[in-house]
Every structure is written in structure tokens, then in C-alpha cells.
C-alpha positions in Angstrom: 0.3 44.8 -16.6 4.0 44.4 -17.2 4.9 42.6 -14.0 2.4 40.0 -14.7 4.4 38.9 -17.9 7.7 39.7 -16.8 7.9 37.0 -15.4 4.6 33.8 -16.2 6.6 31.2 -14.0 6.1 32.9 -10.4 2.8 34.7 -11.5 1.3 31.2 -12.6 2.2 29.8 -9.1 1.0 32.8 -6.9 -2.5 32.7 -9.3 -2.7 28.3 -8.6 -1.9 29.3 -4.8 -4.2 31.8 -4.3 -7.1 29.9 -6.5 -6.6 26.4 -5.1 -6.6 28.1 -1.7 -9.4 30.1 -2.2 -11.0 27.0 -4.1 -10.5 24.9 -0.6 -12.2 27.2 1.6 -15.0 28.1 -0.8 -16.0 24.4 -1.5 -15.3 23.3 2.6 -19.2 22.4 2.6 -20.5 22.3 -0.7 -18.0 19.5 -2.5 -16.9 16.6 -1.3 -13.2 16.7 -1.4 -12.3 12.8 -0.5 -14.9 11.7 -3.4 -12.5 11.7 -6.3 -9.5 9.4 -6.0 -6.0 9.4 -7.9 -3.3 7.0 -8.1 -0.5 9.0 -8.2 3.3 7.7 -7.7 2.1 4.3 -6.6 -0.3 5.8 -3.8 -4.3 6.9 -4.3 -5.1 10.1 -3.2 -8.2 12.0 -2.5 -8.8 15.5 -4.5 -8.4 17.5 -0.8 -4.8 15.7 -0.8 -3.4 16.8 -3.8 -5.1 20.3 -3.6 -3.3 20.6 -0.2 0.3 19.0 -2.3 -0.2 21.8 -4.6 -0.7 24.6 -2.2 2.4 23.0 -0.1 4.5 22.8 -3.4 3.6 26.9 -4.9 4.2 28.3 -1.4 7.8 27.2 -2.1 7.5 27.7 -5.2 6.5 31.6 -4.5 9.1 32.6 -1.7 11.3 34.2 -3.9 14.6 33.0 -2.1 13.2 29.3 -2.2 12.5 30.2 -6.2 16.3 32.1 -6.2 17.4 29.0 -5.5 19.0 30.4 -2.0 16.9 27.6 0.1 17.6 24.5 -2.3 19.0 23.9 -5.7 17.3 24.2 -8.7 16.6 20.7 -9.2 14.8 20.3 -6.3 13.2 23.8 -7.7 12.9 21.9 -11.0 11.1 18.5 -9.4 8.8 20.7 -7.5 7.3 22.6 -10.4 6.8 19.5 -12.3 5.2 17.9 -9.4 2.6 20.6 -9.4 2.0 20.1 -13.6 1.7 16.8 -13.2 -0.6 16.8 -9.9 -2.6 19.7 -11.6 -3.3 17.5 -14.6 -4.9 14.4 -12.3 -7.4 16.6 -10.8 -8.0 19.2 -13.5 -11.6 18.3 -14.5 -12.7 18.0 -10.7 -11.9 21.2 -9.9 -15.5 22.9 -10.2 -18.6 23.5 -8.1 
């Protein structure tokens, strides 16, 4: 539908919200979250933390006054969505089950 490409930015983070929330609670006792490590900004990481980073980063990312830049300026706006690209490419091919 039209307001689902009006505007990709904020529908991309609502869909990675939803999905890695929904991908959390699905996988709870089926996947071993804290098996795959990252090193990410000089610090290793299990999968679970990053997939709770990203779902802390998109709910900013999807309040629309945060987005607006009313709560913050856009570079912080700007750092945050690139901290979700670059998180999401780190644990892209462990995200199955």
C-alpha cells in the first residue's frame, strides 16, 4: 500500500522492531541467544545483546517526535540508524531457527 512506500525509512524500522521482537520471544527456548559472539566497537557481544541494541535503537527510531527530530538532533537520529545497519550486518546470518 501507499503508506508503506511513502515513506521506506520509518516502515523498515517498525518491520526490524516488530521482527527482532517477535524473533526474541519466538526463539526464547529453541536458540541459544549467548552462542554467537561479535566484537563490535572494541567490546564482544552475544546475538541476544545486539538483538536487544537493535530493538532499543528502532523504538527511537519509530516514535515519530524522536524521528522529527523534536527529542534529539538529527545526528544523533543519524548515528542511531547507522548503528542499527551496522549491528544488523554482524548478526545477519544468525538470525534463523
Amino acid at each position: 500500500s501507499d503508506d508503506e512506500t511513502w515513506n521506506l525509512n520509518m516502515v523498515f524500522f517498525k518491520w526490524v522492531n516488530g521482527r527482532f521482537k517477535k524473533y526474541k520471544k519466538d526463539t526464547n527456548d529453541i536458540v541459544d541467544l549467548e552462542f554467537y559472539k561479535f566484537k563490535y566497537k572494541g567490546k564482544e557481544y552475544t546475538q541476544l545483546a545486539l538483538i536487544d541494541k537493535i530493538i532499543e535503537l528502532t523504538n527511537g527510531l519509530i516514535d515519530e517526535d524522536y524521528f522529527n527530530g523534536k527529542l534529539c538532533d538529527t545526528k544523533q537520529i543519524e548515528n542511531d540508524k547507522n548503528e542499527v545497519f551496522d549491528i544488523f550486518k554482524l548478526i545477519f546470518f544468525t538470525m534463523w531457527w
